[in-house]
C-alpha positions as CSV (number, residue, x, y, z in Angstrom):
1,X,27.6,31.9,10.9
2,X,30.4,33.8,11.4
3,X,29.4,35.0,14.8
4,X,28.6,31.3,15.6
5,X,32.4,30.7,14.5
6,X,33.8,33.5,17.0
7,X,31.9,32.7,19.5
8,X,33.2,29.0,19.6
9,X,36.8,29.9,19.3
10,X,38.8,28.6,22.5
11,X,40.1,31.5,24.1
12,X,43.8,31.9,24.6
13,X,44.7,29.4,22.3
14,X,47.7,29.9,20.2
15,X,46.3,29.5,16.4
16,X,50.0,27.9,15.2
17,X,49.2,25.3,17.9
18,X,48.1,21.9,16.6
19,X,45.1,21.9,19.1
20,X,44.5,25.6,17.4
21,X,44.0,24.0,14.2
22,X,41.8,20.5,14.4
23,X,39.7,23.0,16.5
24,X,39.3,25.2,13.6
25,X,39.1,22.0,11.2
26,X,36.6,20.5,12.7
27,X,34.4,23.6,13.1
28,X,34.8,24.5,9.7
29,X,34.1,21.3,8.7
30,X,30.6,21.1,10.9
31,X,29.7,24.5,9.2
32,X,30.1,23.5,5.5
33,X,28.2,20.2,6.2
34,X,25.2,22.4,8.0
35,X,25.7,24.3,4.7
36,X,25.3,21.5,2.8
37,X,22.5,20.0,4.5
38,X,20.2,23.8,4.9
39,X,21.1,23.5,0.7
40,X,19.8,19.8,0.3
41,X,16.5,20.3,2.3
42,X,15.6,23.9,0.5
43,X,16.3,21.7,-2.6
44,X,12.8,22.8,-5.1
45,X,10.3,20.0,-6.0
46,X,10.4,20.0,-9.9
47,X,6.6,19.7,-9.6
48,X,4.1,20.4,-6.5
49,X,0.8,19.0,-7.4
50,X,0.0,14.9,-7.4
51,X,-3.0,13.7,-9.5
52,X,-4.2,10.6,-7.9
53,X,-7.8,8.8,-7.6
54,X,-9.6,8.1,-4.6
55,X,-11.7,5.7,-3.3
56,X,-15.5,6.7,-1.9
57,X,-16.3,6.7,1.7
58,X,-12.4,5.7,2.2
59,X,-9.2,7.9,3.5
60,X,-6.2,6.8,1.1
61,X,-3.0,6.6,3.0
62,X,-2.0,9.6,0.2
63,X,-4.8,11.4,1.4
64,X,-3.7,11.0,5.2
65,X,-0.1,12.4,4.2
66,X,-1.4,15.1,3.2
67,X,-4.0,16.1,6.2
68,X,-1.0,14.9,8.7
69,X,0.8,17.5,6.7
70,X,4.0,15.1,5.5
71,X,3.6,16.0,1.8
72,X,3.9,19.9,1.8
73,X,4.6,21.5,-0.3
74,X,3.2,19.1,-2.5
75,X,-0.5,19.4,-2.7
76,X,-3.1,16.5,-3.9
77,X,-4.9,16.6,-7.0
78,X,-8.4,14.7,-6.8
79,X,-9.2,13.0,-10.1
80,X,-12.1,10.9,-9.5
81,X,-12.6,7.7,-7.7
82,X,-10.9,4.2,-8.7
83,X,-13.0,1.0,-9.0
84,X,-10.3,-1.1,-8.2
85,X,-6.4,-2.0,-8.3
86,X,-5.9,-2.9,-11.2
87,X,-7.4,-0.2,-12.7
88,X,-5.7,2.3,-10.5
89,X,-2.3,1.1,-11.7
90,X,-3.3,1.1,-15.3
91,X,-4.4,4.9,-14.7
92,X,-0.5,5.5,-13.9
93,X,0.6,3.8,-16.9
94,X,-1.4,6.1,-19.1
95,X,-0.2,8.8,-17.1
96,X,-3.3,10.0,-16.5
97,X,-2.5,10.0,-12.5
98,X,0.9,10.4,-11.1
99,X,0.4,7.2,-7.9
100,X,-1.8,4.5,-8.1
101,X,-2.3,0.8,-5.6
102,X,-3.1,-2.6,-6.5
103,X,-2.1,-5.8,-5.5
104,X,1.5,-7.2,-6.0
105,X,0.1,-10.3,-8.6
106,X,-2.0,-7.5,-10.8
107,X,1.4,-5.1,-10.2
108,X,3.3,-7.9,-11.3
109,X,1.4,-8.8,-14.7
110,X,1.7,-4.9,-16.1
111,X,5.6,-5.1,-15.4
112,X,5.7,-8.9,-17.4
113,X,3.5,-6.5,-20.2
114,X,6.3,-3.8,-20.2
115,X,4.4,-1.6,-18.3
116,X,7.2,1.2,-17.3
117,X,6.1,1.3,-13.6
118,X,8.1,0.5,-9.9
119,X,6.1,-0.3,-6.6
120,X,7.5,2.5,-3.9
121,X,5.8,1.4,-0.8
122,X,3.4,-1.0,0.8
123,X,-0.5,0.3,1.4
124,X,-2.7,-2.7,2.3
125,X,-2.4,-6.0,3.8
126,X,-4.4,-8.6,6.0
127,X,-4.0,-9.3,9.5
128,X,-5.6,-10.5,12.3
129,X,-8.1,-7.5,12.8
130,X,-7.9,-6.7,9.0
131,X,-8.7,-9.7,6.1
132,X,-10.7,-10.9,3.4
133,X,-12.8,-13.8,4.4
134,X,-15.0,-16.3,2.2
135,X,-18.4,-17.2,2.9
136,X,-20.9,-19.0,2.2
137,X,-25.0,-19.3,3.8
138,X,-25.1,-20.8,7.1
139,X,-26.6,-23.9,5.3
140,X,-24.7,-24.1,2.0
141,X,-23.6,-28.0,1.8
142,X,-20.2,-26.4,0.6
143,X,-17.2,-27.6,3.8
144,X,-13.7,-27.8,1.8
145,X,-12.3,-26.7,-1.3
146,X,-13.3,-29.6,-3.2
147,X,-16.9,-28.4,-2.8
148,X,-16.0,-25.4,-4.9
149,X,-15.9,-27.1,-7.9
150,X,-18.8,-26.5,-10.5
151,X,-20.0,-23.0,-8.3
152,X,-19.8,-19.1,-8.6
153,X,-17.6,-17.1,-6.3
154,X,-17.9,-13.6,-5.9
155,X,-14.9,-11.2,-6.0
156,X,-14.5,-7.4,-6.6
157,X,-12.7,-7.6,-9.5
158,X,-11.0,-10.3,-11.8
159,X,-6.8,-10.6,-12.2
160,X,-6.2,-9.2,-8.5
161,X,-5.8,-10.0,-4.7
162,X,-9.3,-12.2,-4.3
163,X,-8.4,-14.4,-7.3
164,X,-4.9,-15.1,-5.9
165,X,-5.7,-16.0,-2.6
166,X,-8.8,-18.2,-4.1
167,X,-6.4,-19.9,-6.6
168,X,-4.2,-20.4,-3.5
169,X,-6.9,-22.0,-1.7
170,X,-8.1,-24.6,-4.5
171,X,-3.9,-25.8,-5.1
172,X,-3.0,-26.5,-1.4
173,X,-5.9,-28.4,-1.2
174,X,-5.4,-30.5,-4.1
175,X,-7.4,-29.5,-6.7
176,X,-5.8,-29.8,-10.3
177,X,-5.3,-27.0,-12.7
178,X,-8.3,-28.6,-14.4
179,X,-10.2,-28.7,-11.8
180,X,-10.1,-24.7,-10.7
181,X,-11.2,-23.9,-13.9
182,X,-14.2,-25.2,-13.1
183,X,-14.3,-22.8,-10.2
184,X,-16.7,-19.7,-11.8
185,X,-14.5,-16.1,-10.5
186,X,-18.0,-13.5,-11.0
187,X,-17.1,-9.8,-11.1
188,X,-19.7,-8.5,-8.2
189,X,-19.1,-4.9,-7.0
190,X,-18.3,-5.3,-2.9
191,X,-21.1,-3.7,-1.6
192,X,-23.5,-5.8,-3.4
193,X,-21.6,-9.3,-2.3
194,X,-23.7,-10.0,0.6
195,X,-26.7,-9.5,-1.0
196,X,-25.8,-11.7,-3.7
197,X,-24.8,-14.4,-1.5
198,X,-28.1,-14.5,0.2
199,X,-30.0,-14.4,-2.5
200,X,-28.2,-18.1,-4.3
201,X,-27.3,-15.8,-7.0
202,X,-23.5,-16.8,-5.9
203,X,-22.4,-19.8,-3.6
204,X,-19.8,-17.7,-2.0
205,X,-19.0,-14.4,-1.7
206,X,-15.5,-12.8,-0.6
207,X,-15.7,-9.9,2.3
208,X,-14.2,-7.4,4.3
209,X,-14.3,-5.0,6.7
210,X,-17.4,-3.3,7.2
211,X,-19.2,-5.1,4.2
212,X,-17.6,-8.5,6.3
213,X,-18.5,-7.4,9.8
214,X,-22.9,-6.1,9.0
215,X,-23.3,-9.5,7.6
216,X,-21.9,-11.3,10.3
217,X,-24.3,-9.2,12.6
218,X,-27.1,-10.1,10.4
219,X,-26.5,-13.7,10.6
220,X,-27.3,-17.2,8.3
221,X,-23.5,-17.0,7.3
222,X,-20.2,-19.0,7.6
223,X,-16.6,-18.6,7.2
224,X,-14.7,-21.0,4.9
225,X,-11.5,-19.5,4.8
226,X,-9.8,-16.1,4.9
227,X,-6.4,-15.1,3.4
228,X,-4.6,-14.5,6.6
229,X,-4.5,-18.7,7.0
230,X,-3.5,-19.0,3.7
231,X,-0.5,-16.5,4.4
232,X,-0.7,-15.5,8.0
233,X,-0.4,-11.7,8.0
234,X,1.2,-10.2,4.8
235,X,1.4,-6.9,2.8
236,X,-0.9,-7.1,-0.4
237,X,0.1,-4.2,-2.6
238,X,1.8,-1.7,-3.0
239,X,1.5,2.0,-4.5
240,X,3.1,2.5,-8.0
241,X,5.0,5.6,-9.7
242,X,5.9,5.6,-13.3
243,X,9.9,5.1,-14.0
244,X,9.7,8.4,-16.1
245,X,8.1,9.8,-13.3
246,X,11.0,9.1,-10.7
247,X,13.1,10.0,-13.3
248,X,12.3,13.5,-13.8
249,X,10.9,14.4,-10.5
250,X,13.7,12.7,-8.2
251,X,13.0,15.0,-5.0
252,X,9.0,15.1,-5.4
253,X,9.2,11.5,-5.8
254,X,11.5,11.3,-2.3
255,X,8.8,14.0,-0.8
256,X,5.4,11.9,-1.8
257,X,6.8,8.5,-0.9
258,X,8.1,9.9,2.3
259,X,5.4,11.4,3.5
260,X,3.0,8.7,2.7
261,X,5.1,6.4,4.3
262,X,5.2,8.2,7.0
263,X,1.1,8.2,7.5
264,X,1.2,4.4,7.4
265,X,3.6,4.3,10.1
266,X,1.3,6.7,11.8
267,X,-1.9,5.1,11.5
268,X,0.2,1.8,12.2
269,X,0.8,3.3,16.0
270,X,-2.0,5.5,16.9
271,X,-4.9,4.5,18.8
272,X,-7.6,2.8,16.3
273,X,-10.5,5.5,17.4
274,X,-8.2,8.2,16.5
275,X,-7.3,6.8,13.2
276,X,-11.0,6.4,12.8
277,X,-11.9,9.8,14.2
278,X,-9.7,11.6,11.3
279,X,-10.4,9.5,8.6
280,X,-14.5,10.5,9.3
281,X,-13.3,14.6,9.5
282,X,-11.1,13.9,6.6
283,X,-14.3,13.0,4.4
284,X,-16.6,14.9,5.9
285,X,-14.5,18.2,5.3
286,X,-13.5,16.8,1.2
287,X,-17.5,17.0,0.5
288,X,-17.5,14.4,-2.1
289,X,-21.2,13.5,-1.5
290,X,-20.3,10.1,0.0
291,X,-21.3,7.7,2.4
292,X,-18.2,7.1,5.2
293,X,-20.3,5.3,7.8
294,X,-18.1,2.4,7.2
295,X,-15.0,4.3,8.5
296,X,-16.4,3.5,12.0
297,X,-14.9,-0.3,11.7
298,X,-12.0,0.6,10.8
299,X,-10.0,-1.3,12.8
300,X,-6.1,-1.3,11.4
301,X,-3.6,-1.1,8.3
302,X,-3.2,-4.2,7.5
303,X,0.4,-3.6,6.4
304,X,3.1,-6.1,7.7
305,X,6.5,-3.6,7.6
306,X,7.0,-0.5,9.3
307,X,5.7,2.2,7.4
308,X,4.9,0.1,4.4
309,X,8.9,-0.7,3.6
310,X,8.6,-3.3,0.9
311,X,11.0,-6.6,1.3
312,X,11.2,-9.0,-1.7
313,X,9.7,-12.3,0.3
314,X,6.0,-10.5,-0.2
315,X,6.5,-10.5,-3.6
316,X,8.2,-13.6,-4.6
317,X,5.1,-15.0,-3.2
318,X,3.3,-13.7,-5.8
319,X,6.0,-14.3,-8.6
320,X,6.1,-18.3,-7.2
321,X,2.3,-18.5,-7.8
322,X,2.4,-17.1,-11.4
323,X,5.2,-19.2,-12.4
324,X,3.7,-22.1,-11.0
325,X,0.5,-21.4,-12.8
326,X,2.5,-21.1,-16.0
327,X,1.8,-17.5,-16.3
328,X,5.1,-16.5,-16.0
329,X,8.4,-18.2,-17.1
330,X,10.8,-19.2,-15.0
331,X,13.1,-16.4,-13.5
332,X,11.3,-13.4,-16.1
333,X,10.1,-11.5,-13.3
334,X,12.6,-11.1,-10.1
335,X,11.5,-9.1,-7.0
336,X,14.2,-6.7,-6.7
337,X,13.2,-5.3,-10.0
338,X,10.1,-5.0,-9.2
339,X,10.2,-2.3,-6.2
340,X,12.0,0.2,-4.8
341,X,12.5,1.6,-0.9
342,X,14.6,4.4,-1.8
343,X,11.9,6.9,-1.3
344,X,10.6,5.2,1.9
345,X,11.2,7.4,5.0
346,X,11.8,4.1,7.2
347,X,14.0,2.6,4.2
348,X,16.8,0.4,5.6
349,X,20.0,2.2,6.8
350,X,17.7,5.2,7.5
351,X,18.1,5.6,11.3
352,X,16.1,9.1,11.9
353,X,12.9,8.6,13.6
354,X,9.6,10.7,12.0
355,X,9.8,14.2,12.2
């Protein structure tokens, strides 16, 4: 540095002048804040490994960080695989993983509990390439919302995104509080949906991607409505760290968020066959003993923000509908408590591009 210094030094330039000395200032002033900054970025991780569950025959957006190489030194800690979002999120309460997903309404109703936790970026969404749709057989007599009443609809899980959305559906079209509940939510794991549909064991089933796109190719069903014309395209969820957690691992917490963040906004802007093209090396190098054929319709993120900042309009949506259900009081819950974009690499007021 000090070489650095001597070589900058103006030649022939009187050091009483004042020229002399904002020269000097200003240089010694660049070097302590170059200082400063080699200090922050050496700063340690108080912790290096992230326990986190996956999902089978899917690429996590954690699990892209890491492959793109934005979470080093941090390294990923496989658990097991999640069932759902809900149950995900629950898993971080325990503390039994360190960063879980769900949907904002089920990330919502474990805050209302108490649940210690703070959403830190946005992972999944619908749009128009990626959505949920609800079906029903090409001949089912079912046309509006109205028809719903008195059948079974398949979802994944109970209390999360498919619920909402259907809930959604059944008020703007007019049917009472009364009335929904006469609309039969049955918990049907995805991949069994379509066959459930065909066979009457359900009137309509909820689908997506690839589960969404064979039946269509197979035919002898219909569309009745998909989330995106409920809420046009939107940001579902959101992954969740414990408070404790951000507490006492401030810089790990900046590091994981960051880098995950980072391989949204990647996958948001690269060509869809080379998302798809990693995501199939990703899983076949992880040798989980899992089928990823359905990585090949793949088609986007689904998130609505740049790298998955969180804003509070795609929560108050959420809070609206469980107030208005009279799950929530009036004003308990407010959005800005719920999240946080500190940790997101694109957070607002941060103006460096990725690295």
């Amino acid at each position: 540095m000090i070489s650095l210094f001597r070589s900058l030094r103006p030649a022939r330039v009187r050091s009483g002048t004042s020229v002399a000395r904002k020269a000097l200032h200003l240089l010694w002033a660049s070097t302590l804040a170059f200082g400063f900054a080699s200090q922050a970025l050496a700063e340690p991780l108080e912790k290096t490994e992230i326990s986190y569950q996956g999902w089978a025959g899917q690429v996590t957006f954690t699990e892209l960080a890491e492959d793109l190489g934005y979470l080093a030194p941090l390294k990923l800690k496989w658990v097991g695989n999640t069932i759902s979002g809900p149950q995900d999120i629950q898993t971080v309460v325990t503390g039994d993983i360190d960063i879980g997903g769900a949907f904002y309404g089920a990330i919502l109703k474990l805050i209302a509990a108490k649940a210690p936790i703070k959403a830190v970026v946005g992972y999944y969404g619908s749009d128009a390439n990626t959505y949920y749709g609800y079906y029903v057989k090409e001949d089912s007599p079912i046309k509006t919302a109205r028809d719903l009443i008195g059948k079974n609809v398949a979802v994944n899980t109970l209390g999360a995104h498919l619920e909402f959305v259907l809930r959604e559906y059944l008020a703007r079209n007019g049917l009472s509080a009364a009335e929904a509940k006469q609309v039969t939510l049955v918990a049907i794991p995805p991949v069994s949906g379509e066959q459930a549909l065909r066979q009457g064991q359900i009137e309509v089933s909820a689908l997506s991607g690839v589960l969404r796109d064979k039946a269509l190719e197979r035919g002898g069903i219909r569309s009745l409505f998909n989330d995106t014309d409920l809420f046009g395209q939107f940001t579902g969820g959101a992954y969740v760290l414990r408070e404790k957690f951000i507490k006492d691992n401030p810089n790990a917490s900046r590091q994981l968020t960051e880098g995950i963040s980072r391989a949204i906004q990647w996958a948001q802007t690269t060509p869809p066959e080379e998302v798809r093209a990693r995501f199939a090396r990703i899983i076949a190098e992880r040798k989980r003993n899992e089928d990823g054929s359905s990585i090949k319709y793949w088609k986007s993120t689904g998130v609505a923000a740049k790298g998955g900042v969180i804003s509070d309009g795609e929560i108050q949506v959420w809070i609206d509908w469980l107030e208005k259900d009279g799950l929530f009081k009036p004003g308990q819950i407010k959005a800005r408590d719920v999240y946080t974009n500190e940790f997101n690499f694109y957070r607002p007021g941060k103006t460096a591009e990725a690295r």
